[in-house]
N, C-alpha and C positions, 0 to 999 in steps of 0.2 A: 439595463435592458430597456429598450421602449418600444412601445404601444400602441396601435392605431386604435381610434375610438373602436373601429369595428371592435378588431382583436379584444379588446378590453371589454366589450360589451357582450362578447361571447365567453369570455373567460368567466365573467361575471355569473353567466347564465347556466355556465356548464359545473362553476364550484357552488352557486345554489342549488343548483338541482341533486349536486353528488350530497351535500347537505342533507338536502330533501331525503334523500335514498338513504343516507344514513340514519335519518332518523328514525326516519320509519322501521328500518331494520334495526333498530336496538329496540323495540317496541315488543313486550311479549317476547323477548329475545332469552329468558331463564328456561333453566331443564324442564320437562316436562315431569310428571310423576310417571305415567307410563313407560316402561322401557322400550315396548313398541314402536312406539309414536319418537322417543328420542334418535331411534337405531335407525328407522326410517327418514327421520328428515337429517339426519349424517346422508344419509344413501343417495337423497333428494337434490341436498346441496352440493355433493360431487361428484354427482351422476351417475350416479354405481360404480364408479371407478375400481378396474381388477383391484390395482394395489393398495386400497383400501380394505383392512381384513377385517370383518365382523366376527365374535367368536361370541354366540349367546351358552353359557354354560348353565346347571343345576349347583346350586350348594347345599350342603345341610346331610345329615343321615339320609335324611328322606326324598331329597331333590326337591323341595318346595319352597327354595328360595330362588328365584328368577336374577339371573347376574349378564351382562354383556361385555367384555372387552375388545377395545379396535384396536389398532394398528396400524401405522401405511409398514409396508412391505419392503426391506431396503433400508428401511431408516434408524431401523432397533436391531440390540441386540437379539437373533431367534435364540441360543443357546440361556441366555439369561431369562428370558420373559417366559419361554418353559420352565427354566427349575423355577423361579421366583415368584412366579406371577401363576400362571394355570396349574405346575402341579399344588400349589400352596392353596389354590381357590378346590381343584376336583379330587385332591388327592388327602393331602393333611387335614382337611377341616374335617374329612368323614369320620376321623377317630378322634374329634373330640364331641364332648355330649355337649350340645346347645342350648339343652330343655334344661339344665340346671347351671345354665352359664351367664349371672347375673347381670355382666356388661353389655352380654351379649341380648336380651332380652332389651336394656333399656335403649340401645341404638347399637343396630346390627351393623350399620355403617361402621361406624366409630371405631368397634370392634376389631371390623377387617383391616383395619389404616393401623390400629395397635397392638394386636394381635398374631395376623394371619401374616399379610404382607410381608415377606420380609427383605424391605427393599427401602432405601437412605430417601431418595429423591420424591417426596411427594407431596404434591398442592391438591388444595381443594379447586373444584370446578362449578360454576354456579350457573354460568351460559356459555350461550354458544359460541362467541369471538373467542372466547377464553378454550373451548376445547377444541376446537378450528385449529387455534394456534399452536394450538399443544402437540393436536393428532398431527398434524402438517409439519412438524416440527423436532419429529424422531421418539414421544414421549407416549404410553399406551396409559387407552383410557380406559378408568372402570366404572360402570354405571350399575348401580342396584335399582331391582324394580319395587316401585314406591317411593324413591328418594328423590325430589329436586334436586338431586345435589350428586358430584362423582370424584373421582379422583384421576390427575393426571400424573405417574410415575413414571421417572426419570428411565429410561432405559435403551438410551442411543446409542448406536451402532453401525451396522453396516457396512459398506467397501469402502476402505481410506488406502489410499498410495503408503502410507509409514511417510516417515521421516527421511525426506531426498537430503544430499547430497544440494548448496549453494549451485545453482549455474551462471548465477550473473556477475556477483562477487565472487569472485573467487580468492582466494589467500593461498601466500605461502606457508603461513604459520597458522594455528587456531584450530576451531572447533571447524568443522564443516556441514555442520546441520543448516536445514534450512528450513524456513515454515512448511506449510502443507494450509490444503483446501478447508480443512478442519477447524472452525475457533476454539473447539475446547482444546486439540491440541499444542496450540499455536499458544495460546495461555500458560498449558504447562508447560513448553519448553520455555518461554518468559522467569515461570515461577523456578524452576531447576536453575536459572542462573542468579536471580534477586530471593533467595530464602529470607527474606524480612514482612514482619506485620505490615509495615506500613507500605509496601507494593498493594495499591488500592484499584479495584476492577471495579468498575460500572457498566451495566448492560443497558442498551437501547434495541427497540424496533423498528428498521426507517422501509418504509413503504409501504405502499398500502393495499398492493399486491403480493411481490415478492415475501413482504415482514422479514426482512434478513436484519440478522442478529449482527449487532455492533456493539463491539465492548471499546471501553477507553481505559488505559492503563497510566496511574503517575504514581510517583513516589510523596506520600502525604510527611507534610515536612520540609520537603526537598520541594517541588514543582508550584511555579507561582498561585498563588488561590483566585488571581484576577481572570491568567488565564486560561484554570480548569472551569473558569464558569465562562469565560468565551466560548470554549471549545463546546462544551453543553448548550449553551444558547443556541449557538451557529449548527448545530446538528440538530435540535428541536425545530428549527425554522423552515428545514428540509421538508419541500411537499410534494414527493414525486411518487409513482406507481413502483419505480422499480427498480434495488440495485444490487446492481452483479457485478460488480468491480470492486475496488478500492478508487482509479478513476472518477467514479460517480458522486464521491464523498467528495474527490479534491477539488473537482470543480464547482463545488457548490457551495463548499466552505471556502474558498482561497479568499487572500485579500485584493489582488490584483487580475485582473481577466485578463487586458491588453496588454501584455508584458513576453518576452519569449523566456523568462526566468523562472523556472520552478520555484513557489514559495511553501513549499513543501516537501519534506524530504517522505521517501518509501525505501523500503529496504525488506529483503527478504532472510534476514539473519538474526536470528534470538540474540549473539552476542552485542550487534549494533544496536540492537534496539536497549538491551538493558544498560551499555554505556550513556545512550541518548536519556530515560529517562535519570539515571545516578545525574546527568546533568541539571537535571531541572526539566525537562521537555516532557509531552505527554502522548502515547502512541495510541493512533487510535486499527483497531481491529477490524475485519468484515470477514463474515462468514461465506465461506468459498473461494478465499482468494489467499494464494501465499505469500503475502507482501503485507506490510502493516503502512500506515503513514504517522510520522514525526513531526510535531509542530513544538515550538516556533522552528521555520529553516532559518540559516544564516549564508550565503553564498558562501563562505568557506568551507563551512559543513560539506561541501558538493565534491571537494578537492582532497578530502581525509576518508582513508579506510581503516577497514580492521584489521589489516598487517600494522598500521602505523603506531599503532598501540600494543603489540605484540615484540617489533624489531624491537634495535635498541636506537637512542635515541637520535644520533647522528646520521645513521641509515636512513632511518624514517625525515631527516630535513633534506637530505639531498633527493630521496623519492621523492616530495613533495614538491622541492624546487622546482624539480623535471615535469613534473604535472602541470606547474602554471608556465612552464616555459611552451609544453606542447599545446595548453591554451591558447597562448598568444601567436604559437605559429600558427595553428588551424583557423585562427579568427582573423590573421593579419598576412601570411606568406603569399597568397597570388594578388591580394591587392598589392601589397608594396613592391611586387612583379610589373604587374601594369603600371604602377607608378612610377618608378623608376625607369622603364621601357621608354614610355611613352613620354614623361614630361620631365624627367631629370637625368638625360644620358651622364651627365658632367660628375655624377657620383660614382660612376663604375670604374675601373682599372680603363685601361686604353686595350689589352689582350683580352679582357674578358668582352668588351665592349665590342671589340670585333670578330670574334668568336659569337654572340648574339644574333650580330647586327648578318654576317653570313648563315647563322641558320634560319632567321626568318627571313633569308631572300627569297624564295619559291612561296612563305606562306601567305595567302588570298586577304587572310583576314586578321586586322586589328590586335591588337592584344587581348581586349575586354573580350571581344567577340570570341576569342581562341581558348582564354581562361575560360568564358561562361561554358562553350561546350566541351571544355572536357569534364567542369563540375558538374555538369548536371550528365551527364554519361556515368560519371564515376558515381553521382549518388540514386543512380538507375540499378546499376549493375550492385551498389550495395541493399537497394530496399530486394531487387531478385533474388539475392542470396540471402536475404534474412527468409524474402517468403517459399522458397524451392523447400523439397524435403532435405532434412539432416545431410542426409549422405551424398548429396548431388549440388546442396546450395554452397558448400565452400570453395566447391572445386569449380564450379561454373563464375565465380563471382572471382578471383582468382585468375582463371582460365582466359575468360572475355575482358578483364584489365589487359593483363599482358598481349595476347591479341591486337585488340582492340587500340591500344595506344602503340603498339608496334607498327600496324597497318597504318595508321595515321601520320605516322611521322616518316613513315615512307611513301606517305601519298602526298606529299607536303602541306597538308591542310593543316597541323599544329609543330610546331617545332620542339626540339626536343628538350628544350628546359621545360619548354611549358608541362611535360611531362614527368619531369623530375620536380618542380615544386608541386605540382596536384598529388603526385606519388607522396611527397614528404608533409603535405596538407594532411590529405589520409590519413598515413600512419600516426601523425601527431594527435589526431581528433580520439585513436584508438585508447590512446593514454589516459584520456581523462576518465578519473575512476565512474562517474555518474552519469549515466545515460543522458537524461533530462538535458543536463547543462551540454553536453556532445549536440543535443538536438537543436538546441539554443544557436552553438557556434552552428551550426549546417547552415541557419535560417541568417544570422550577424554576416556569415561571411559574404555571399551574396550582393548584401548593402553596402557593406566598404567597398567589392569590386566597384560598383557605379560609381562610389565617391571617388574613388584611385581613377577612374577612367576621367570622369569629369573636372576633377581639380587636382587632382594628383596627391602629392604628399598634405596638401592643406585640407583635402578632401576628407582624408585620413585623421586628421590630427582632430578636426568638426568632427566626426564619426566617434571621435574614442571620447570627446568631453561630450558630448549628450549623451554617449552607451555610459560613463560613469554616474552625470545627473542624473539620469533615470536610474541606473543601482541604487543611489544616495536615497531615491525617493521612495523605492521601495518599504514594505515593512511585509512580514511576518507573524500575524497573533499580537499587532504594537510592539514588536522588537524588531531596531532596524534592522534592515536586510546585510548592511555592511558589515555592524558589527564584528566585531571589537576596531577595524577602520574608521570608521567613521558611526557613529561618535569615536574615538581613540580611545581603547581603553588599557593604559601602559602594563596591568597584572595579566590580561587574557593575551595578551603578546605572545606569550609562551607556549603556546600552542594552533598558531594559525599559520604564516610562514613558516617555520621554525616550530619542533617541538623538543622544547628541554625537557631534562631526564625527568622519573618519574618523581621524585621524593622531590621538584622545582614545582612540582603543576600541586600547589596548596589550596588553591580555589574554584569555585565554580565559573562558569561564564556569569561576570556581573548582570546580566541583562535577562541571563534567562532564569537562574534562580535567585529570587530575590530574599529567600527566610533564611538558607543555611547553605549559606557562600563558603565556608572554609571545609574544604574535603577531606584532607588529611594530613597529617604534621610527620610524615617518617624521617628521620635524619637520614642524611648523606654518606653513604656507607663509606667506611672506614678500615684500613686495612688492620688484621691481630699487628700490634705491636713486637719485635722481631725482643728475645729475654737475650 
């Protein structure tokens, strides 16, 4: 990215000065002994915000112990934080005797945290960023008066959708769960398929508004140790206000900006994510978003689903096949239209040739000119029916194709193949299992048009050996982006075009786990011998 001095000079001026603010604000930044004075500057710093719940109770026989607990509203469990939390502070402490309750005399805090409490989740509190974070964060605080010091206990909750049903993956075989907006969730359903120690979770906080919660998930053992500490560096370096995606992560951690190639895989599926990390890879989490991201990608990663590893194994090669063959049409089918059209009649049949050559007699314009507007109509009519409502956007996008390319070719402005290869462009682009790489081919195809229009098949031929160079050049986390292509790696063969059977696939992807390559040794099943 680059910088005008101005830019720079103001950037400068703007992270000194937040410097400045922050310093000052961690100054005098611990509890106060008063519980007053603490309950009040919560109130101060979030404006008295309704859903911020202040509860100052009495404890003791006698009510002469001064207590306060907060809460935001929405964020906690209410059913929990009453049996757990207030009836255990207003209700159970009253029968027991305090005045002869030795622990309870040497530190009444201490007492409540081992004692009273009765609840797993709980950290000490000493300032304010710390209980900011906490209160903000679904977790109710408790402060006694006289004590600098409080407790924030675990007790989140709230309104969560449950566990959807996949919409984007979809399978014919498997589980059909799919994340949710929830990280703790999202976690457990990870751990419900990896029940092993070594499924290793690490939390971070990126932002410095937002503070959303990011966990990183690898298998310790399994996932390379170079690049569980890329992934951490590359997320510590993060210095943004605010993030609300998973989006947010990828574009700030990627290796490549100027690329139309995802180097990044996401996925919204507990089972893909726990195959990815068994491989070696590391998936990182965000709280609010039901999608995780997978690093390192490998561009064939993009062309494999969760059915492929459910069918059996033959199935799953000729799916596969089909996926790069619809690749290749959605990225190369109206260029090699125009190409052929315009600058190589001599490859056609002589019936098909004049079968063509009569339907584009009435049409005005060009080949390129006839192909660009029906693809950008058709990918009009496709971004309308992603953005219409459910029940209106399939049928209008659908509706206005057929229409739309009916009226035109009886207005003679596009001829009718042209309508049959945009149609079979389309459907092929539908195949391709990963979004990302579909968005890729939308943006590649475009570019071969002009090469096909300007030089024809040669145009074509330049177009696919610099879209390969740049693949080549690619990487991923420092694993190339080809992989197992290029570099060749003859053992991961077996599962990139072609996937052989299961007890063939012995090892890991060389490149992405590098400690403990051999997966599993089952023999080759064998039929009972006939007595």
């Amino acid at each position: 990215m680059r910088f005008t001095k101005k830019s720079l000079r103001r950037r400068t001026k703007s992270l000194s000065k937040q410097k400045q603010n922050n310093s000052d604000s961690t100054e005098n930044n611990g509890l106060n002994r008063n519980l007053n004075e603490n309950i009040q500057h919560v109130k101060d710093k979030t404006g008295n915000s309704d859903d911020i719940i202040v509860r100052e109770i009495h404890i003791g026989q006698d009510g002469n112990l001064k207590a306060g607990v907060l809460f935001t509203e929405g964020l906690i469990d209410n059913v929990s934080n009453q049996n757990f939390i207030l009836e255990s502070l207003m209700v159970d402490i009253r029968k027991a005797d305090l005045d002869t309750n030795d622990s309870y005399k040497q530190n009444p805090l201490q007492y409540f945290k081992d004692s009273v409490l009765t609840v797993g989740d709980i950290k000490d509190i000493t300032d304010y960023d710390v209980l900011f974070a906490s209160l903000l964060s679904g977790k109710v605080i408790f402060l006694l008066d006289g004590f600098a010091q409080g407790y924030a206990i675990g007790m989140k909750g709230g309104k969560d959708r449950g566990v959807p049903e996949a919409t984007i993956e979809n399978t014919v075989r498997g589980p059909k769960e799919a994340y949710t907006e929830n990280l703790r969730t999202n976690t457990a359903l990870l751990r419900r398929k990896i029940k092993d120690q070594n499924l290793w979770l690490e939390s971070k906080k990126i932002g410095t508004v937002t503070k959303t919660d990011i966990s990183i998930a690898y298998m310790n053992g399994i996932a390379n140790d170079k690049v569980v500490d890329e992934v951490r560096e590359r997320l510590d370096r993060i210095e943004i206000d605010s993030i609300l995606e998973t989006g947010y992560i990828e574009e700030l951690i990627q290796d490549e900006t100027y690329t139309p190639f995802p180097t990044i895989f996401h996925t919204e599926r507990p089972d893909v994510t726990a195959g990815a990390l068994l491989e070696g890879r590391i998936a990182i989490f965000v709280d609010g978003t039901p999608h995780a991201l997978l690093v390192p990608a490998l561009f064939i990663q993009f062309f494999q689903t969760a059915d492929d590893y459910y069918q059996r194994a033959d199935i799953t090669t000729i799916l596969r096949l089909l996926r790069f063959l619809g690749f290749f049409i959605a990225l190369l089918a109206p260029s090699l239209y125009i190409a052929i059209t315009t600058f190589h009649q001599e490859m056609l049949p002589t019936g098909l040739l004049i079968s063509l050559a009569a339907q584009r007699e009435g049409v005005p314009f060009p080949a390129f000119i006839e192909a660009l507007m029906m693809e950008v109509t058709f990918e009009i009519l496709r971004e309308a029916g992603v953005r219409m409502p459910k029940a209106i956007g399939q049928a209008i996008s659908i509706v206005g194709t057929l229409v739309i390319g009916t009226a035109a070719v009886e207005a003679g402005i596009v001829s009718a193949a042209m309508v049959i290869v945009v149609a079979i462009t389309a459907i092929s682009s539908f195949i391709i299992s990963s979004f990302n790489i579909a968005i890729s081919v939308r943006m590649l195809r475009f570019i071969f048009m002009a090469l096909a229009a300007s030089f024809g098949l040669f145009g074509i031929i330049i177009g696919l050996i610099a879209l390969v160079l740049h693949l080549c050049s690619l990487r991923s986390f420092g694993v190339p982006y080809m992989s197992p292509f290029a570099p060749f790696i003859a053992e991961d063969q077996k599962d990139a075009f072609f996937r052989f059977p299961r007890w063939a696939l012995l090892s890991r992807p060389r490149l992405i786990s590098q400690k403990n390559v051999e997966r599993e040794d089952s023999p080759k099943p064998r039929p009972k011998e006939q007595k």
